[in-house]
N, C-alpha and C positions, 0 to 999 in steps of 0.2 A: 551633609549625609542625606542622602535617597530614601523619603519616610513610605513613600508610597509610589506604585509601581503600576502604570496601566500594562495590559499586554495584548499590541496588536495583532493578533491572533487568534484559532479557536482549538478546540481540542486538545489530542495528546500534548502536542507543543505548548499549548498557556498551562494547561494542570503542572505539566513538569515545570516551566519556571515558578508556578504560585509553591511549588514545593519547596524550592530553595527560598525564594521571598520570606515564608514563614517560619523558616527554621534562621535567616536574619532577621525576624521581629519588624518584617516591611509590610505595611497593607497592601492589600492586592485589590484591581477594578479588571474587570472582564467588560468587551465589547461580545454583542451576537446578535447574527440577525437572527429575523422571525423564525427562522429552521431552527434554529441556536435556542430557542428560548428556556428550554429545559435540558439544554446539556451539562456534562458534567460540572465546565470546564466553566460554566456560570454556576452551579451550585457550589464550587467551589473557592468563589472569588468573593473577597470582603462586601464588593460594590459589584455591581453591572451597569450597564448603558445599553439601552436597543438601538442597534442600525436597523434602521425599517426597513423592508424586503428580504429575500431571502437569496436573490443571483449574488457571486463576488463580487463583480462590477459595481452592483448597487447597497454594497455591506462593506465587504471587508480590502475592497481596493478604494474607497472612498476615503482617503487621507482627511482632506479638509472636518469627515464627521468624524475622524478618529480623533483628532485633533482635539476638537471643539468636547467629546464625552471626557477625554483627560483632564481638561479644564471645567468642566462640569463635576467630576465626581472628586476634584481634589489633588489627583494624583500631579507629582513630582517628574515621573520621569516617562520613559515609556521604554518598552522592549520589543520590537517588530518580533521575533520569532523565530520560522523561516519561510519563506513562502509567503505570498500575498505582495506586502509591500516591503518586505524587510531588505531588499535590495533595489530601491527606489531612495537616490537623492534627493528628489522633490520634496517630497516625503518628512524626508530627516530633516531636509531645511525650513520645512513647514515646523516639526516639533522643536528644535532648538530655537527658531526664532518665537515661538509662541513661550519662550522661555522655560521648557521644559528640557530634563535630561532625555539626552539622547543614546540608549546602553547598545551602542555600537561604531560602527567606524564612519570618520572624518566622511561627508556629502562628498568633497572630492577624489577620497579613496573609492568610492564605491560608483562615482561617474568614470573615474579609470578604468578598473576591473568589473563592475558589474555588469559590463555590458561586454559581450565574450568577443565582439568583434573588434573591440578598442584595445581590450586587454593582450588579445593575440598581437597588435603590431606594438603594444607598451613591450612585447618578448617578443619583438621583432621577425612575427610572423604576419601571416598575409589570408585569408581567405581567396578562396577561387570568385573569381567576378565573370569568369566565361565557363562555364561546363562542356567539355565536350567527351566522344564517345570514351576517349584514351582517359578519365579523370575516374571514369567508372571505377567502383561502387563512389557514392559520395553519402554524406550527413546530411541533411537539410535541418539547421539548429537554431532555436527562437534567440536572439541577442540578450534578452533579460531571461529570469528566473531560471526553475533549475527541477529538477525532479522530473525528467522524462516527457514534460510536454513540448510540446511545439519542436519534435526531433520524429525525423523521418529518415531512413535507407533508401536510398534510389538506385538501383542495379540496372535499369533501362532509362536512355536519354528522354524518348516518350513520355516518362512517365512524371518529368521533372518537374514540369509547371503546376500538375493537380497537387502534387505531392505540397511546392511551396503555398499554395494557396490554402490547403488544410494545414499545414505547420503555421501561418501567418493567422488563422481564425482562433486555433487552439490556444497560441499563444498570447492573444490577445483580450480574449475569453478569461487566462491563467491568471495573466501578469498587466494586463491593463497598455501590452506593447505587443503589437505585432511585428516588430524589427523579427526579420530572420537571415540567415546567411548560410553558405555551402562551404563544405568541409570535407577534406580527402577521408576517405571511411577505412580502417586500418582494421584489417580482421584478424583475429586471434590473438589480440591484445587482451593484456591485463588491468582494469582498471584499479590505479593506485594512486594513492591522496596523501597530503601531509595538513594538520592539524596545525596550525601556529594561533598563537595572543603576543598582542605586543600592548606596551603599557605607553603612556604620553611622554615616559624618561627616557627612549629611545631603546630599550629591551623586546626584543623579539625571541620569544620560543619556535623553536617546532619539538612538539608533542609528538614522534615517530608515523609512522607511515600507518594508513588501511587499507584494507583487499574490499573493496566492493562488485569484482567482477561479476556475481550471479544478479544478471538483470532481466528483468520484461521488460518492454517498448521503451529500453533505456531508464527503466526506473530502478532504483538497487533494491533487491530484496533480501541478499543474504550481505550481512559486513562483517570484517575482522581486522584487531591489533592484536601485534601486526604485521603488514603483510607477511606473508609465508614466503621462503626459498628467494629470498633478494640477497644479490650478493653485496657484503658492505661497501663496499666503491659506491653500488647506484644507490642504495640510501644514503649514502652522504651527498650525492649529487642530488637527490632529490631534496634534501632536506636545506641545501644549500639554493637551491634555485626557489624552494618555496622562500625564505628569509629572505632572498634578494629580491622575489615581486613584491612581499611585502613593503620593503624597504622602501624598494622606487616610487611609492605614494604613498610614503607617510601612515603605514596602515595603524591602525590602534584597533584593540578587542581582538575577539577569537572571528577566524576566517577559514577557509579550506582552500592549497592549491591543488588542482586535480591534474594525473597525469595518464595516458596511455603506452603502458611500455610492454615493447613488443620485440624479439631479435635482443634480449638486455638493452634495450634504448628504451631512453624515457621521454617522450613527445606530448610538449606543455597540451593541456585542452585549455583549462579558463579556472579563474580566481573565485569562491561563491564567498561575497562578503557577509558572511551570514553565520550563524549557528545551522552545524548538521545535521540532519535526522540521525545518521549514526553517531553523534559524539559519546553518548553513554561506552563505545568500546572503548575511548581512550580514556573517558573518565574512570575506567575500570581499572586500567594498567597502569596510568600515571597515580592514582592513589585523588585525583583533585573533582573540583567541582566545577564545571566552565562554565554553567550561568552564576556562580557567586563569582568568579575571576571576571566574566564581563562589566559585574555589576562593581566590582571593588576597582576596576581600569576605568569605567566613566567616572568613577569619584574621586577619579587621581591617584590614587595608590599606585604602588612603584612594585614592579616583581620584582620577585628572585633575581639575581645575575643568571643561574641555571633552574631548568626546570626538573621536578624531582624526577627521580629513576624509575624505569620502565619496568613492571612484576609482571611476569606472566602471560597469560593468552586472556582475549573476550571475542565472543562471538555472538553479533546481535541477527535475528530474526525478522523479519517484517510478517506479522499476520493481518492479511489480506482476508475483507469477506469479496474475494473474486471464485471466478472458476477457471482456472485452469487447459479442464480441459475442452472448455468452451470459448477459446480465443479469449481465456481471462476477462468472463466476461464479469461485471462488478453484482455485486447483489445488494439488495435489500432486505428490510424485515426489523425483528424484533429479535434482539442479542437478549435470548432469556438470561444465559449466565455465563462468564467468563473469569476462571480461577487456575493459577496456574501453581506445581510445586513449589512447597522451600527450598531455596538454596540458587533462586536463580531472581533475576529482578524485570518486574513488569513496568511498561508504562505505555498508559491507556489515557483515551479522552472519552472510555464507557463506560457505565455499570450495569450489573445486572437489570435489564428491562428497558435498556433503552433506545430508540429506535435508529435502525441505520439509513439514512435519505439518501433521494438523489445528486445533491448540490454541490457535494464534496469528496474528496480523497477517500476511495475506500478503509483505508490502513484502521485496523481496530484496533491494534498495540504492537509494540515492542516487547521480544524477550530476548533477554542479553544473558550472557554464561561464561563466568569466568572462572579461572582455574589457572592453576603453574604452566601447567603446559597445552599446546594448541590441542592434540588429541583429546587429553582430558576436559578442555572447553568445551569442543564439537560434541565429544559423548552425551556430558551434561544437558547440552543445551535439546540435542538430537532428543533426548529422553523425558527431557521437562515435558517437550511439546506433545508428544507421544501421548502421554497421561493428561496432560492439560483439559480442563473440560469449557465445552466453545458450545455452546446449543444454541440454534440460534441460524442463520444462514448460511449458505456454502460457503466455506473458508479455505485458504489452502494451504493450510496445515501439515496436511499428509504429505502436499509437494515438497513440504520443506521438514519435514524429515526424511525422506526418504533422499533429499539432494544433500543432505549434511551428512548422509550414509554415504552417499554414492562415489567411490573408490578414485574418481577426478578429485573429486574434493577432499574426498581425504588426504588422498594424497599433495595435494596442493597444486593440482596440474591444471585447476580450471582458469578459462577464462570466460571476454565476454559474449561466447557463443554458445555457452554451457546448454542452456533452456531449447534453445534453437535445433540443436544434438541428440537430447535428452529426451524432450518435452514427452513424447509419446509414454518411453519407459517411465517419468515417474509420475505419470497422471495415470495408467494404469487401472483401472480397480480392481483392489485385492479385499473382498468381503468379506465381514465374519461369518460364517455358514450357521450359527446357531445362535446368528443373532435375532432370526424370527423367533424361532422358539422364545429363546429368553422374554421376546415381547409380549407373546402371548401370554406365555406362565405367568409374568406380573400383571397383564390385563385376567388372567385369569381367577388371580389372586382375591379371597371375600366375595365371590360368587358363590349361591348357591348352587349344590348337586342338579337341581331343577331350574332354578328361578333365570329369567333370561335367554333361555337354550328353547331348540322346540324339538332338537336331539333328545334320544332316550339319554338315563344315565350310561347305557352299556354302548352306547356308539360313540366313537371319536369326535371332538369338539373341532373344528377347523377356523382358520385364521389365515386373512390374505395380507400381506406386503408388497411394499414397492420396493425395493432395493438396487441398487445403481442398476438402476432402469428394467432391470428385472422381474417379474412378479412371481412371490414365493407363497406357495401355501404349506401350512405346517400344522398338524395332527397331534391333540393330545387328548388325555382322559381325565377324569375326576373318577376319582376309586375311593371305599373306604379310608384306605392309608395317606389320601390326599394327592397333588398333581400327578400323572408318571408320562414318559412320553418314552415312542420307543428308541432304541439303541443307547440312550441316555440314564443315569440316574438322579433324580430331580431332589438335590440336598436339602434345598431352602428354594423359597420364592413366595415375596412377596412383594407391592407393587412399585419397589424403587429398589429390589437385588434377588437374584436370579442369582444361584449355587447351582452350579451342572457337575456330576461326575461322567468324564468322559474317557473311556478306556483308563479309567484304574485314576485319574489326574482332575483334582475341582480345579474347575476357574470358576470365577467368580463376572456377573456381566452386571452393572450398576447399569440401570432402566430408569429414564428421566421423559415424561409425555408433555406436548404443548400440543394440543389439540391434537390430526391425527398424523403429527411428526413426534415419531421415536427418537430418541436417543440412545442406544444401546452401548457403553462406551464410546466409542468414536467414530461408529457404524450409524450411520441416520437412516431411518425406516419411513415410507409411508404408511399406514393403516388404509386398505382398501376396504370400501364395502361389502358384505356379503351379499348381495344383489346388485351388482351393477347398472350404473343410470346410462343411458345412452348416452351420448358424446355424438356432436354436432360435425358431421365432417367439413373440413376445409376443401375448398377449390385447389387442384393439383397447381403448385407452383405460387402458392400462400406466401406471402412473404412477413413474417410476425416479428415483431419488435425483440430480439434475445435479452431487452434488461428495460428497465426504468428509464426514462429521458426526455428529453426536448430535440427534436428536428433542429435541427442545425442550417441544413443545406438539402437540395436537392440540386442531381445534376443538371445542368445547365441544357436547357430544352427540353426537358423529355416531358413526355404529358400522354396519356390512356392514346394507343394507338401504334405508339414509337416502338423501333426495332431494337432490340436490346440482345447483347452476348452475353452468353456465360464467363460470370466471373465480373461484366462490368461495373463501376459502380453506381450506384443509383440514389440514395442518398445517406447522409451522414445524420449521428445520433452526437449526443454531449449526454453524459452521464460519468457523475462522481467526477469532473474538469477534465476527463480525456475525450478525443473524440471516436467515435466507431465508426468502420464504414459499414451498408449493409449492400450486397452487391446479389445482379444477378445469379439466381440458382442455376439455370437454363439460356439456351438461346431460345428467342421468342418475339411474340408482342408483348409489352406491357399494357392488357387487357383494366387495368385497375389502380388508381394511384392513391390514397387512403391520406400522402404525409404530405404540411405545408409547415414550412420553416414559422418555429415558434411555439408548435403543435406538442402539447406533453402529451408521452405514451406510458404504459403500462405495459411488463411482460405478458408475453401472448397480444397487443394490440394488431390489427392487420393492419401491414402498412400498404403492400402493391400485391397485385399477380400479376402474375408471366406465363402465358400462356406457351407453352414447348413448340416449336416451328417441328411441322411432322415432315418426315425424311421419306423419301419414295422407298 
């Protein structure tokens, strides 16, 4: 029996397996690097271990120190996770020969399948080895790991070689490989999955089908069991072709085959021998627990002959502190608090106060929503987030309620072009109109009539905001009868709830401050000064860092001087393990070059300018 459990992993991923561990009475050991030191996902583990440094490469793709902290702290077995090394045979063969449990599949299952370019000819597929113009659009896709890195669209032949050479760094950066390969790109396809565990007595499940179609840069953010509007034929055929790759190498544990169907065809992509980010939707419907099945199949236990019966809809969430509508650009900061309704299930690697870094996966949590039926999921789920309160960095939240509304999805019609379609309408902003006010009236709240002000009592008190990019000024009084402001009737206010009656109807606005960032429900504010300080202007054609990160690359020649197009690219960021380009504004010179590979920046860092070439 398995007494103790390392988990090579960090965040959401180790917290949710130490959850099951403890509820089997297994001790738990956390690895973390230096960035890790105070995450949750080490306060929450029996034991910890430091990987010194804080890059992946040098923490949590380091097998041999993973290795050596499970033998250090005790621990029995180990659980990769997903991501980092969890789909590395090396790896695994490092932890079984060090004689620890290995809670996943056979080194040679996962030298078959884990690598997507092996896996495709193991299903008697082929990758393109020559591209040409007629192959157009193609994939450009890393051979190891999985979660959207090292995968590139190529629509122009041009543009091939830059394109593999940043898939071949990202992914290298990811997964510790830069193998990548090309792949016919299939548009308006459905991305669909099947969930299988097989046990070492020759049992294999598949757990029914998921819809992960709504993605960014191919990473999934909305999932559901399962899939919507399949007709039974192709889920039998999918459920069948998933048990037959399992088959054909011996798999054991829980795995995902992933498929793209498109025309009612279903066209293999690749096997992730891994645990998913979205399993929680089939641990919803199946009624089970799939890290205690991985963990009871390493110790020999024998499943079911069938797997239990399928209840209902779940539909999982991904919240992201990105933007959206800033080319999803990722953020940082300080997660003041993150709490989400009853009746729906979170899992986080946060809590309240803890800081979001550059080094890793923006993802702050999962919310999952299940219910009988898929409508009543998506409602659930759509309304959880709604209410949910996130203080704390740009989140996109709003995008994913607003895309769980959005009548593609409702009705099941989406695929995975959805965002690409979409993206304008549902990044949108739609402000609360009296959510300055509200800010005010609770900053205004336990001020004296006098004290503070240099206004008489009889003149109107004023208050500036930033609001999606807008600046709001908003006028109220102090009267005997206490706050009033006009057009409004001011019920309650004080400095954490704001009662407005408006046209005959209270709402109610919960007011939460971290310095001079509002939270007004789900509306974030800035607090502007009433005297404004000057502000330093930029040189025309500034080129400023849009997130946290380390230079990567710069393109190849260019140096203060060089002629550069609008649009080209100039150099690359790494922030949270994906890569950014940041590219020409203008056509011009490049008058200024600020970035050298290695170089951390901060939002607002200057990196180039470009001076505009002037037109006769």
């Amino acid at each position: 029996m398995i007494t103790s459990v390392l988990v090579a992993n960090r965040g959401e991923i180790a917290c949710r397996i130490f959850r099951t561990c403890r509820e089997l009475g297994i001790r738990t050991v956390a690895v973390h690097s230096d960035a890790d030191a105070n995450a949750l996902h080490v306060r929450e583990a029996d034991a910890a271990v430091r990987l010194p440094g804080a890059a992946p490469a040098d923490t949590y793709l380091r097998g041999d120190l993973i290795v050596k902290a499970a033998l250090d702290a005790g621990a029995d077995a180990v659980h990769p996770g997903y991501g980092f090394l969890s789909e590395n045979a090396d790896f695994a063969r490092a932890v079984t020969g060090a004689g620890l449990v290995w809670i996943g599949p056979p080194p040679e299952a996962i030298e078959a399948m884990a690598s997507k370019t092996r896996a495709k000819k193991l299903m008697g597929l082929e990758p393109l080895e020559r591209v040409t113009g007629d192959d157009l659009p193609v994939l450009v896709k890393a051979a190891a790991g999985g979660g959207g890195r090292g995968m590139r669209v190529v629509r122009e032949l041009a543009a091939l070689e830059a394109e593999l050479t940043a898939a071949r760094a990202e992914a290298l950066s990811a997964f510790g490989d830069g193998e990548v390969f090309v792949e016919p790109y299939l548009e308006g396809g459905r991305h669909v999955e099947v969930q299988i565990l097989a046990d070492t007595h020759g049992t294999v499940w598949a757990l029914g089908t998921r819809d992960c179609s709504l993605q960014r840069r191919h990473q999934k953010v909305v999932e559901e069991a399962p899939a919507p509007g399949l007709a039974p034929e192709l889920v039998a055929e999918l459920h069948g072709s998933a048990v037959h790759a399992a088959r054909a190498v011996d798999y054991t544990g829980a795995g995902t085959v992933e498929f793209l169907v498109a025309d009612g065809r279903a066209h293999f992509l690749e096997m992730n021998t891994r645990l998913q980010v979205e399993h929680p939707v089939t641990e919803a419907v199946f009624g089970v627990d799939l890290v205690a099945l991985q963990i009871q199949v390493a110790e020999g236990a024998a499943l079911e002959p069938e797997p239990p019966a399928a209840r209902g809809h779940a539909v999982e969430a991904r919240l992201y502190a990105e933007d959206p509508a800033r080319d999803w650009a990722p953020q940082t900061g300080t997660l003041h608090r993150l709490a989400v309704p009853d009746g729906v299930r979170l899992d986080t690697g946060f809590t309240d106060g803890d800081e979001i870094g550059v080094h890793y996966d923006p993802m702050l949590a999962k919310v999952i929503a299940h219910a009988p039926t898929r409508a009543e999921a998506v409602r659930r789920l759509a309304g959880a987030l709604e209410r949910a309160v996130v203080h704390g960095p740009v989140t996109n939240r709003d995008l994913l309620v607003r895309s769980l509304r959005h009548p593609e999805f409702t009705s099941g019609r989406m695929d995975t072009g959805f965002f690409g379609r979409h993206l304008d309408g549902l990044t949108g902003a739609v402000p609360e109109p009296y959510a300055p006010l509200a800010a005010a009236l609770a900053d205004a709240h336990g001020r004296s009539r006098f004290g503070g002000w240099r206004n008489l009592p009889s003149q109107p008190q004023t208050r500036r905001y930033l609001m999606d990019g807008t600046e709001h000024e908003v006028r109220y009084h102090h009267t005997r009868d206490g706050l009033t402001a006009e057009g409004v009737r001011v019920v309650h206010a004080d400095a954490a709830l704001v009662v407005l009656e408006i046209d005959g109807v209270r709402r109610k606005f919960p007011v939460d401050r971290y310095g001079d960032r509002i939270h007004v429900g789900a509306t974030v504010l800035t607090a502007l000064p009433r005297f404004p300080d000057p502000v330093a202007d930029r040189a025309p054609g500034s080129l400023l860092a849009p997130m946290p990160g380390t230079v990567v690359r710069v393109a190849e020649g260019l140096a203060e001087g060089s002629a550069v197009e609008a649009g080209q690219p100039l150099l690359w960021l790494e922030a949270m393990k994906m890569e950014h380009r940041v590219s020409a504004p203008v056509s011009g010179t490049l008058t200024a070059l600020h970035a050298a590979p290695g170089r951390q920046v901060e939002v607002g860092t200057l990196l180039a300018v470009v001076q505009e070439e002037q037109t006769a």
